[in-house]
Phi, psi and omega in degrees: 000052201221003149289139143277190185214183195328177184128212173249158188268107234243034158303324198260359189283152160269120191265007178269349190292320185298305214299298186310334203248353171286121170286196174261154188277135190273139166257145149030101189303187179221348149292323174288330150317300180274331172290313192291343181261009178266337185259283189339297163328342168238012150251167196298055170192153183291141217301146172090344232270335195250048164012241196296340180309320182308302207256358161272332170278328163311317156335270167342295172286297176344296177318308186272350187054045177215147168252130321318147191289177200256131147342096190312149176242341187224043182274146197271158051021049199233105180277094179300144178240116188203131175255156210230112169322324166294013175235013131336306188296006192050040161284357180245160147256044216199098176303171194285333192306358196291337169321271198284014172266329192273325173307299185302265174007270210307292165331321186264353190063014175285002201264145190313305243276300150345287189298285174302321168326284184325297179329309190273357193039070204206137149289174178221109168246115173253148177227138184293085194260336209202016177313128171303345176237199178245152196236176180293135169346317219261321174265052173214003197299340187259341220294151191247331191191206246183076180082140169263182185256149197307117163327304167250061125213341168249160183299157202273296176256172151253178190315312201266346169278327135006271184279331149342294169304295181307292145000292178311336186271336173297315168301325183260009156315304176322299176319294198300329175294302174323303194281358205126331176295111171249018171187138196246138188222100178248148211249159169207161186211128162153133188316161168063350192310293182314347191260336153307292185322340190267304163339290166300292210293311169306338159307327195239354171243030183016089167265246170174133185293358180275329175271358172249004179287109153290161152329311216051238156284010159080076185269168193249190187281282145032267190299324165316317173310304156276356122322330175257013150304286157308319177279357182277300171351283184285348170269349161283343172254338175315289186334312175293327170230014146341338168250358142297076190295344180276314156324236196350305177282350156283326180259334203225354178283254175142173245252324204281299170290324162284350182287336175292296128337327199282300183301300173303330175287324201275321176297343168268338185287315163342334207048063196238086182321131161255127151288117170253153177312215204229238202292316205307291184293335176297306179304326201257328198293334172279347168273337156315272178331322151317298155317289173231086190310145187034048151280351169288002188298329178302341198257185171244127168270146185267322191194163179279159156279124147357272159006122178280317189280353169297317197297343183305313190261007166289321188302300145359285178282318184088088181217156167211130187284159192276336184232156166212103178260345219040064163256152173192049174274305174126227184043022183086002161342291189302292184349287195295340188266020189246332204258010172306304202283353185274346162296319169303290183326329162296293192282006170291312183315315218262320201227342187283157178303153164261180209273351172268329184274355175278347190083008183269130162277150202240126181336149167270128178293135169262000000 
């Protein structure tokens, strides 16, 4: 499992190139911050009264640098799709072929992600970074190998495969931006997955392994046991290059999370707001972070995951999430079911009246 496939040629990749080549990140306008918390303040309600609704719209504008922020018109979507050598080891309850069959789903529009999206007035993209079979041309255009490699005991990637990926995530932030995309939601797919993802956050929160194994796919004790084998396994070769973020997703990521990683970095060099998803997306967002120090201003957490090792990396970022479902499916889910408030949070800015154009008296300064 050590070909790449159709794709990029990822010989000729620099593998010092993504980590160098990240500009340093613009945060937030900060003007357009204080007129949304100066209008908030004029508008037909008592200061505070709609809580976090607020302070997601300030967020917003700030992002967009405008006061009142502008309505989303296109939030995006995009489902890293990638199967993983470890799940061999019987960490899912879910064989791997279920990845690319679950690719074909996401196609067909059967998939929740699919479901929530529409609900949510979000596109859907999927891409083929690291699927073990073969998928259709048109999603596969990024694609780096054919499966990462079992975490614990062999490296996810090489070096050239790495920066191939990240890159690859970098490009396809671009594509999505480029096109239009004024809010970004990255989604993920692939068996076995959560146990790399697990891997890095212990790696990069000095966890133990035993405090980041989740369920996953709703593994029986049996499979918690050996998931938590594995990730021990792999966080002992993790551990040594923990402060190396391209290293790390070389012995313990995979194609699919650096690709990932690319993508949350690149949407801050953009200046491009991110919803971020649930463990998956968690995982890549701290090595994104690594990458390019202060792109989380840019992101939003949408919801906690099930998952034990998410709250580490919301606690990791200082981020608070907007939901708690006990979800922990992936593909942009959480996200999407989050992003209904950032459209409210918006149009409260944007469309409720002040208290002078309503003619409403407004508390006396004391």
């Amino acid at each position: 499992m050590t070909n790449p496939t159709k794709g990029h040629d990822v010989s000729t990749v620099d593998a010092d190139g993504p980590q160098a080549t990240f500009p340093a990140i613009t945060p937030p306008d900060e003007q357009a911050r204080r007129q949304a918390v100066a209008r908030h303040a004029q508008l037909t309600k008592p200061a505070g009264s709609l809580g976090r609704l607020e302070e997601l719209g300030v967020w917003i504008a700030s992002c967009q640098g405008a006061c009142p922020p502008r309505p989303f018109t296109r939030p995006r979507v995009v489902v890293f799709a990638g199967d993983h050598g470890v799940a061999a080891e019987g960490v899912s309850a879910y064989p791997s072929e279920v990845t690319g069959q679950m690719v074909a789903n996401f196609l067909t529009g059967g998939a929740a992600v699919n479901v929530a999206a529409t609900n949510a007035g979000a596109t859907v993209r999927v891409v083929d970074i690291a699927v073990a079979g073969d998928t259709p041309e048109l999603i596969a255009t990024h694609k780096i190998r054919r499966g990462s490699g079992a975490v614990n005991r062999e490296d996810a990637l090489t070096e050239a495969e790495t920066a191939a990926a990240v890159a690859a995530g970098r490009a396809i932030a671009d594509e999505e931006i480029d096109g239009g995309a004024d809010l970004l939601i990255a989604g993920d797919m692939g068996i076995g997955n959560t146990t790399p993802a697990s891997v890095l956050i212990a790696a990069l929160t000095d966890t133990e392994p035993v405090a980041v194994v989740g369920r996953g796919t709703g593994i029986d004790d049996a499979g918690w046991m050996r998931k938590t084998v594995a990730i021990r396994d792999a966080l002992r070769r993790a551990r040594p290059v923990a402060g190396d973020p391209l290293a790390l997703l070389r012995v313990a990521g995979g194609a699919d999370l650096a690709a990932i990683s690319g993508f949350l970095a690149q949407a801050a060099v953009r200046r491009t707001p991110v919803l971020l998803d649930g463990l998956i997306v968690g995982a890549a967002a701290l090595i994104a972070e690594e990458l390019a120090p202060g792109a989380r201003r840019w992101w939003v957490a949408a919801h906690r995951s099930a998952e034990p090792a998410h709250t580490l990396v919301l606690d990791q970022l200082d981020l608070n999430p907007l939901l708690d479902l006990g979800m922990r499916l992936g593909e942009g889910s959480g996200a999407l079911a989050a992003l209904p408030l950032l459209t409210l949070a918006t149009r409260v800015l944007t469309e409720m009246a002040t208290f002078e154009e309503a003619g409403v008296t407004s508390t006396e300064p004391v």
